[in-house]
C-alpha positions in Angstrom: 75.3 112.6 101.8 73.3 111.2 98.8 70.1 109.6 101.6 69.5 105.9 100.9 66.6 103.9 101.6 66.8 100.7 103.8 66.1 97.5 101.3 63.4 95.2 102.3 66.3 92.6 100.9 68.9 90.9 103.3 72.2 90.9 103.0 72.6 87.3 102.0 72.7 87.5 98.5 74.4 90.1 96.1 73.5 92.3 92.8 76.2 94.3 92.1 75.7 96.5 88.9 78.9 97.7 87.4 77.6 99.5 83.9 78.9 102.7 85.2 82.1 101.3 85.3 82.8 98.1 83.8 80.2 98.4 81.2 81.4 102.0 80.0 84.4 100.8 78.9 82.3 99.3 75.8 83.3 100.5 72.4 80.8 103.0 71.6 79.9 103.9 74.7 80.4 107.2 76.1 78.8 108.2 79.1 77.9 112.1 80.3 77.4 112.5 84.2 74.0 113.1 83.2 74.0 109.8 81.4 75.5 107.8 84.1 73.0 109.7 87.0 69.7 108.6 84.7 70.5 105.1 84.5 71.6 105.2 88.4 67.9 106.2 89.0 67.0 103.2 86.3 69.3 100.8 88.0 67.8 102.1 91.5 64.5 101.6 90.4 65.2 98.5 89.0 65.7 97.1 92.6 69.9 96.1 92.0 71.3 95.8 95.8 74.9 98.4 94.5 75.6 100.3 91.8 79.0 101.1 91.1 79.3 104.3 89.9 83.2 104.6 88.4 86.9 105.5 89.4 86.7 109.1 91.7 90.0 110.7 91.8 91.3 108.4 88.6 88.7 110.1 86.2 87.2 113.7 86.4 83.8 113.0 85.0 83.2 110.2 87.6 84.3 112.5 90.6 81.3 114.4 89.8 79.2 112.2 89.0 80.0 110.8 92.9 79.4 114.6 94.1 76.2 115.2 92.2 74.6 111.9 92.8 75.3 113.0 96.4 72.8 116.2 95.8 70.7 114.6 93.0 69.5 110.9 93.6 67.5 109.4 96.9 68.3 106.0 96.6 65.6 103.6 97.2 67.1 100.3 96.7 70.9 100.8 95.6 74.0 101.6 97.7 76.4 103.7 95.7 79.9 102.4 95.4 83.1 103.7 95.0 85.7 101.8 92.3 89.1 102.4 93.1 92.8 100.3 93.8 95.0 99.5 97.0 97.4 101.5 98.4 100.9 101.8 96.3 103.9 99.9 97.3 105.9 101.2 100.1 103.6 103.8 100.7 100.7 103.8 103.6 97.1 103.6 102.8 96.6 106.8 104.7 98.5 108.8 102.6 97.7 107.6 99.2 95.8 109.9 97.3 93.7 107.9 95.4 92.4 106.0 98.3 91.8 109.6 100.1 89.7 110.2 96.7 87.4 107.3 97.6 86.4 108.5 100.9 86.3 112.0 99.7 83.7 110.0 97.0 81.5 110.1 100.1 80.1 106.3 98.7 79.4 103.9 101.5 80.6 101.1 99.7 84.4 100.5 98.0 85.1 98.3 95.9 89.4 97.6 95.6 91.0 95.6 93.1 93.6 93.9 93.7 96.0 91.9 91.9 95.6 87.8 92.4 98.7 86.5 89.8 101.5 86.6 90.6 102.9 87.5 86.7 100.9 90.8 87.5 102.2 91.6 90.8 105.4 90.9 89.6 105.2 92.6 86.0 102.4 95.2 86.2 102.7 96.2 90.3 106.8 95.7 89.8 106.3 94.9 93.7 107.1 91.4 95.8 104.2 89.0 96.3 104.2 89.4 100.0 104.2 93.1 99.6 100.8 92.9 97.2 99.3 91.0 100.2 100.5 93.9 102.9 99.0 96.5 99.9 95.3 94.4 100.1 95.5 94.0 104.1 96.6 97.5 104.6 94.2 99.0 102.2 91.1 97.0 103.4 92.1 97.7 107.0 92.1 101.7 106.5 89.1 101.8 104.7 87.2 99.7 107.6 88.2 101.7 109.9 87.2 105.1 108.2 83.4 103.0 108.2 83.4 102.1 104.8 82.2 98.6 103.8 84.9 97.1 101.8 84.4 95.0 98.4 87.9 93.4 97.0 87.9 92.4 93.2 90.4 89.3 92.8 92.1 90.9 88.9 92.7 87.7 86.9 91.5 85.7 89.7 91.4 82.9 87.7 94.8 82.1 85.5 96.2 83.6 88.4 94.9 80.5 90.5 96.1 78.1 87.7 99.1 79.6 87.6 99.6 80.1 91.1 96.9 78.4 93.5 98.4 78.6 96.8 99.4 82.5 96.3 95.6 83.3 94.5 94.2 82.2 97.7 96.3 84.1 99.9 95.0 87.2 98.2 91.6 86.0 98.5 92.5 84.9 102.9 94.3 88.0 103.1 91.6 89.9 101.9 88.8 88.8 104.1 90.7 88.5 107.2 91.3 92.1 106.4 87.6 92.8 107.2 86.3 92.7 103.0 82.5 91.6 103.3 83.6 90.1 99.9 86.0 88.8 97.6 84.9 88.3 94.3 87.4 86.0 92.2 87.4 87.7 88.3 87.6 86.0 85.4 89.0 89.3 83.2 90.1 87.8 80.2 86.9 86.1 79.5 87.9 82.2 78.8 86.6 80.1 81.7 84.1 77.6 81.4 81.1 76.7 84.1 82.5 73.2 84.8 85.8 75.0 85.8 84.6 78.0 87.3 82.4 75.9 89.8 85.2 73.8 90.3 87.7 76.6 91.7 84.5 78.5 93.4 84.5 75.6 95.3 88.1 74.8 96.2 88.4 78.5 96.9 85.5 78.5 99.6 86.3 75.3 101.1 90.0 76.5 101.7 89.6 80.1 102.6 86.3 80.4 104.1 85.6 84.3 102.5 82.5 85.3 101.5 82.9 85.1 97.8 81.5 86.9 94.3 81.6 86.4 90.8 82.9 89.1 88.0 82.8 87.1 84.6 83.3 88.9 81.1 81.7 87.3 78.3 84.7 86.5 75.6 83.9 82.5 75.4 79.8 83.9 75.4 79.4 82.0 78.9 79.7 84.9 81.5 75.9 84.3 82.5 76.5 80.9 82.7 80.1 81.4 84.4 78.1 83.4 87.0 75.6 80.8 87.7 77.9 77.7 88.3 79.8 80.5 90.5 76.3 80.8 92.4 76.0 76.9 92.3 79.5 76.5 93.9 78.4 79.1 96.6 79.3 82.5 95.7 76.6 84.9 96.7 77.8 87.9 95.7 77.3 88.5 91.0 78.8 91.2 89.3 76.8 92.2 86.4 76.1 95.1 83.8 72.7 96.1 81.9 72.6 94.3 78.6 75.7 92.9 78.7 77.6 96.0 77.9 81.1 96.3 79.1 84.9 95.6 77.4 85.8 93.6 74.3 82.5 91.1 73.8 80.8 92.6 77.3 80.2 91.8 81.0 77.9 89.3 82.5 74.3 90.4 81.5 72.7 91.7 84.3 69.1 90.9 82.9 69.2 87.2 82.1 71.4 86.6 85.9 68.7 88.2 88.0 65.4 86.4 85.4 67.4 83.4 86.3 67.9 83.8 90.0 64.6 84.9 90.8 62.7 82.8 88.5 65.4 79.4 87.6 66.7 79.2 91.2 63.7 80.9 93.3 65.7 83.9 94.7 64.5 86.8 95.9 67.2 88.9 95.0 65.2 92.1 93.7 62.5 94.1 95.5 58.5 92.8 95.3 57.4 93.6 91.6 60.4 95.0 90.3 61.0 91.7 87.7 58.4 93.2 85.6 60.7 96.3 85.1 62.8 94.5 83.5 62.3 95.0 80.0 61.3 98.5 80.1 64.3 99.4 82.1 67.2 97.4 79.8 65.3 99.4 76.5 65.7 102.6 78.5 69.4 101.9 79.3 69.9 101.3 75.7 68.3 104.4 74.6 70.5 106.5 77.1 73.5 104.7 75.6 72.7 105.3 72.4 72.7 101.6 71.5 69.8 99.5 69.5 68.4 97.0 72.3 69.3 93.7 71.1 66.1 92.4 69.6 67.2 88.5 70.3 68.3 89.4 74.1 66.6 86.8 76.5 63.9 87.8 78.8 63.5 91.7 77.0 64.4 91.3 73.6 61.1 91.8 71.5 62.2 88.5 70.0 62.2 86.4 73.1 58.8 85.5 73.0 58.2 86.0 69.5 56.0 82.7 67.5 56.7 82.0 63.6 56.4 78.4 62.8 52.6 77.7 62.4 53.2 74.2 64.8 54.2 76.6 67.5 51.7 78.5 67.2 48.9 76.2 66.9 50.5 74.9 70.1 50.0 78.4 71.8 47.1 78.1 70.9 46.2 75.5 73.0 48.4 76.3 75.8 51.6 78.9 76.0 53.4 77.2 78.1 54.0 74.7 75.2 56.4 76.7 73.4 57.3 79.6 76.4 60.2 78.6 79.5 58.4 81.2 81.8 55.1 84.1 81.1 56.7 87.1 79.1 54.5 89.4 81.7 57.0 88.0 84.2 59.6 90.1 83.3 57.6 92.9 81.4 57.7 91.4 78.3 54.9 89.6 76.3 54.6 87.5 73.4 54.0 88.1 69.8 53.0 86.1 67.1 54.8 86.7 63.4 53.4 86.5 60.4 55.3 85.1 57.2 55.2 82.8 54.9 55.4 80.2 57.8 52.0 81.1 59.0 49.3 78.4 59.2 46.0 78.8 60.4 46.7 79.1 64.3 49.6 81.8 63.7 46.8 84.0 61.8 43.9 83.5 64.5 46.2 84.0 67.6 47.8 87.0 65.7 44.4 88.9 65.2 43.7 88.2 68.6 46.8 89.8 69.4 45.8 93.1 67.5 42.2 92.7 68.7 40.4 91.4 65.4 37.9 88.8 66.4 38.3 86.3 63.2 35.2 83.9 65.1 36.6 80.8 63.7 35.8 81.5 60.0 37.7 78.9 58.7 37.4 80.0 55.0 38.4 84.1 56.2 41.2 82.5 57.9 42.3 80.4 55.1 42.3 83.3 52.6 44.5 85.0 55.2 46.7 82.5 55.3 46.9 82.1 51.3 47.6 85.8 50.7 49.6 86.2 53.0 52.4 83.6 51.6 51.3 84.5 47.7 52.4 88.0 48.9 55.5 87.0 51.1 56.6 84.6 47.8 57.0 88.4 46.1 59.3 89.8 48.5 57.1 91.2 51.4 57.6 90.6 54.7 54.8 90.9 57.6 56.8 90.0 60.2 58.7 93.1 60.2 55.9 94.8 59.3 53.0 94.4 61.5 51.0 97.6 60.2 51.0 96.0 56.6 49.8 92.4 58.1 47.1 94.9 59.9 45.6 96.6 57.1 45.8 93.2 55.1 44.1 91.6 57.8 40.9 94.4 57.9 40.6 94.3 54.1 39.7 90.5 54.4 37.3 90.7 57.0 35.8 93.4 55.2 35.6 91.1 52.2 38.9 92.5 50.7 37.8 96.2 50.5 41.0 97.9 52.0 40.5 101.0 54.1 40.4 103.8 52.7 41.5 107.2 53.9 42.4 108.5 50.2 42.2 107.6 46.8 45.4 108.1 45.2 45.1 109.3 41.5 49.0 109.8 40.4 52.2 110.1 41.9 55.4 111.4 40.5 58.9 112.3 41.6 61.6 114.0 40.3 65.7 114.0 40.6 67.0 117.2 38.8 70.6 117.3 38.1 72.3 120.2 37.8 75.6 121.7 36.6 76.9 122.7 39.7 76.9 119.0 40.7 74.0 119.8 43.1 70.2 117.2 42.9 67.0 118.7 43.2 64.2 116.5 44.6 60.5 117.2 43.9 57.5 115.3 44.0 53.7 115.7 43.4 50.9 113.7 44.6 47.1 113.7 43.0 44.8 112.3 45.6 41.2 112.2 46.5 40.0 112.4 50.2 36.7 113.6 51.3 35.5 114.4 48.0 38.0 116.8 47.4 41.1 116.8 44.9 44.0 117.6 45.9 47.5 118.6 44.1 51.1 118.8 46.3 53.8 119.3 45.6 57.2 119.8 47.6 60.6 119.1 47.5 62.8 117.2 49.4 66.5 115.9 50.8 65.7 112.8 48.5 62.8 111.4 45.9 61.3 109.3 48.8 61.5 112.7 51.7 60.1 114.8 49.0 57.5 111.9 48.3 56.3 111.8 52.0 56.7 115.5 52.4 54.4 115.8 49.4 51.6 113.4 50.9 51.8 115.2 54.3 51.0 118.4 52.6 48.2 117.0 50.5 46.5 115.3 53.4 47.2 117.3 56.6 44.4 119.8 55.0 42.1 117.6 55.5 43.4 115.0 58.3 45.0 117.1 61.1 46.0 114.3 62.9 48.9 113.8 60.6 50.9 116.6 61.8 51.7 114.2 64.8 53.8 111.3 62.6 57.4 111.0 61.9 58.9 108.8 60.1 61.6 107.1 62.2 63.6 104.6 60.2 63.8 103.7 56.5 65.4 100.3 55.5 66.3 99.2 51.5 66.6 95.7 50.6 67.3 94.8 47.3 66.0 91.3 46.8 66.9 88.7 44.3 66.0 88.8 40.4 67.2 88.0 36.8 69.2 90.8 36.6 70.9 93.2 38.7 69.1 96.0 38.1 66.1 94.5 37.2 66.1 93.1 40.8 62.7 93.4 43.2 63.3 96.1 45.8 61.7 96.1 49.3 61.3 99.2 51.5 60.7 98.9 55.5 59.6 102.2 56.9 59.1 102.6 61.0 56.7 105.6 62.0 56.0 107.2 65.1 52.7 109.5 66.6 54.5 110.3 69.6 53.4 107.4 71.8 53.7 104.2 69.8 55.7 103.5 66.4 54.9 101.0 63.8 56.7 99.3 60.9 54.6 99.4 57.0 56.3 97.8 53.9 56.0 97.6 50.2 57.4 96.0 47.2 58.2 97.1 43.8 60.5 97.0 40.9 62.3 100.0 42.5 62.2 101.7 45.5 60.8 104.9 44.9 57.6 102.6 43.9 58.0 100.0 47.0 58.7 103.6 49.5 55.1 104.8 47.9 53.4 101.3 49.2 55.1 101.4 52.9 54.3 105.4 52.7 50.6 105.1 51.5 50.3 101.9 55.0 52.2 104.0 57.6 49.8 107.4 56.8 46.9 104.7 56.5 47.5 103.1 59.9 48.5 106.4 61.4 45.1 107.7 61.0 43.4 103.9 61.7 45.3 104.5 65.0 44.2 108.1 65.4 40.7 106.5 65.4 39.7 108.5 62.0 36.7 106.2 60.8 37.9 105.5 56.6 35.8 107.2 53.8 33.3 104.8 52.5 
């Protein structure tokens, strides 16, 4: 059996992960076993008290993920839990087969659901309501005494209990006095409120005495909020999945629930130091998922602590905390400052700090800064988006507006050849000048811009090695306003990566083989600034 390590945590308070389960059912999302054992170790290391790691028995691929995890995974601070239903009607827990699955599952934690509205028992089960309650009591009961710990998840706890109060509590009584550790009331079709949830929480506890949890999906965009009145009313027990992922709009976020507890409410509900994983683990759960993170995400987006308007800034300036709910190193996160046509004098200063240019109060450096900066954004750039740009601006005023130079560029072309066949050629050549030497490329490409950036590879890789190491990552187009359609201005985004960090370059032109040479010319320019190649004089 999969060895798990004792938490330095008590038992008092609950985080149950469900993005195995619950949060798989996302559209978009579909999870190998090696998938859902990686984030298992993330979620582990993260410092979550559960991890529930799917249906074994109901689904193939989550019966082996429960036998591999068993061979594969030490478990520092997670118990592994089994997902899974009560016994059938008229049948005996003992016998059912997908309850055997669950202890053949080898997890030492199950969690049942059960059904708590009466339309459901009724419609879905086809079963009497008292013989739903015998199905919970029966189920819990078996499990117990096979020495499994024993979750119950309350289905449509909540229009169940407004359709049917009295009966959605005798789920909930029947349940616990079962032996269930906990009963977590669901709200599965999304559409409470916090005022209401805290409200029933509270009835519920008062009237049945069971230790009670929270499972809230998002579909009115309040199941972090659902999930904290639940904690206010006295549940101790939140269901939650990374990011938010999960069915229809998503789960609870796990992310934002935990930042909140620990930090809003002053709950130790994760293991010391394990907050400041937070950020790096919900980007590394995206990236298994094959999901963007969200940049505007609280706590880990790279937006949450992100400074544009130049009164904020010249706030932070003074003091963070002016314009900042917590420190962004809490959680693994930190701020930035953004540069745009916003900027004022305090955005420009605290932003060079950020990148480690000391701009020693120079007032009239600052202001130039400043004024190019918006002149420039006024023609379509954007800085940003495109902190490499801002970067290389930046140098070139402090070095009294002598840009660094790598290579002097003396033509460009690119060609699109069309052909009978219906097939495009692509070929471009690049003049240049680096180290006193001339160079000529050419190569061709899947496109004008690839053959382009293929071309200036070639040319320069002769002389600057360290170039062999970049790859261009992303490439956005955005046509910007003009007089006439065609005639519009053009602005090109391009993200590049060495293999350890990535940055984000952008030019401007009147098309956007001309605006992709700009952001091309900045990315190979800070790639070798970054490489720590001193510029040609």
């Amino acid at each position: 059996m999969t060895e798990t390590a004792t938490s330095e945590l008590d038992d008092s308070f609950h985080v149950f992960d469900t993005t195995l389960r619950d949060g798989a059912q996302r559209e978009g999302i579909n999870l190998t076993v090696a998938d859902k054992l990686t984030i298992a170790r993330h979620l582990d290391d993260f410092g979550v008290g559960f991890i529930e790691g799917g249906w074994p028995g109901a689904n193939p691929r989550d019966t082996e993920f429960f036998a591999r995890a068993q061979q594969e995974i030490v478990f520092r601070h997670a118990q592994l839990v089994a997902f899974g239903a009560t016994r059938r009607a008229g049948a005996k827990a003992a016998d059912d087969p997908q309850v055997r699955a669950l202890l053949e599952s080898g997890a030492p934690v199950i969690t049942l659901v059960a059904k708590s509205h009466d339309r459901h028992v009724e419609l879905a089960l086809r079963t009497t309501l008292d013989e739903n309650l015998a199905m919970v009591r029966d189920t819990v009961s078996y499990l117990r005494e096979q020495g499994r710990r024993v979750f119950v998840d309350c289905e449509h706890f909540f229009d169940g209990y407004r359709a049917n109060p009295e009966y959605a509590k005798a789920v909930v009584r029947n349940a616990s006095e079962a032996g269930a550790d906990v009963v977590i009331l669901c709200d599965t079709n999304g559409g409470m409120l916090p005022a209401q949830v805290q409200a029933v929480v509270s009835t519920v506890l008062a009237d049945t005495g069971a230790r009670l949890g929270i499972h809230a999906q998002d579909d009115t965009g309040c199941a972090v909020a659902n999930t904290l009145a639940a904690v206010d009313a006295g549940a101790t027990h939140v269901q939650c999945t990374a990011n938010g992922y999960g069915e229809r709009v998503g789960n609870a976020n796990l992310f934002p629930v935990v930042a909140a507890l620990e930090l809003k409410y002053g709950k130790k509900v994760l293991p010391d130091g394990r907050l400041r994983e937070m950020t790096r683990v919900s980007h590394a759960i995206a990236e298994v998922v094959n999901l963007t993170p969200s940049t505007h995400q609280p706590y880990v987006g790279v937006s949450a602590f992100a400074h544009k308007a130049g009164l904020h800034a010249s706030a932070i300036k003074v003091d963070p905390d002016l314009y900042q709910h917590i420190d962004p190193e809490q959680v693994g996160n930190t701020m930035r400052m953004l540069v745009s046509d916003m900027a004022g004098r305090a955005s420009v200063e605290l932003k060079g700090k950020e990148l480690g240019i000391d701009l020693g109060g120079d007032r009239e450096l600052v202001g130039r800064v400043v004024e190019r900066v918006k002149d420039r954004e006024l023609r379509g750039y954007t800085y940003e988006a495109a902190d490499a740009s801002f970067e290389l601006l930046l140098r070139a005023e402090v070095q009294g507006g002598r840009p660094l130079r790598y290579f002097e560029v003396e033509s460009w072309r690119a060609i699109v050849e069309d052909r009978p066949d219906g097939t495009h050629a692509n070929e471009a050549t690049v003049k240049l000048w680096a180290k006193g030497e001339r160079i000529v490329a050419t190569a061709e490409g899947n496109g004008p811009v690839n053959a382009l950036d293929r071309s200036l590879r070639v040319a320069l890789e002769k002389i600057y090695p360290q170039l062999a190491k970049l790859d261009l990552v992303d490439y956005k187009v955005r046509i910007l306003e003009g007089v006439h359609g065609t005639e519009s201005t053009t602005r090109v985004l391009i993200s590049t990566s060495d293999g350890t960090g990535e940055w984000s370059t952008v030019g401007v032109a009147e098309n956007v083989i001309a605006a992709s040479w700009q952001a091309l010319e900045d990315a190979y320019t800070y790639g070798l600034l970054r490489a720590g190649v001193e510029p040609a004089e």
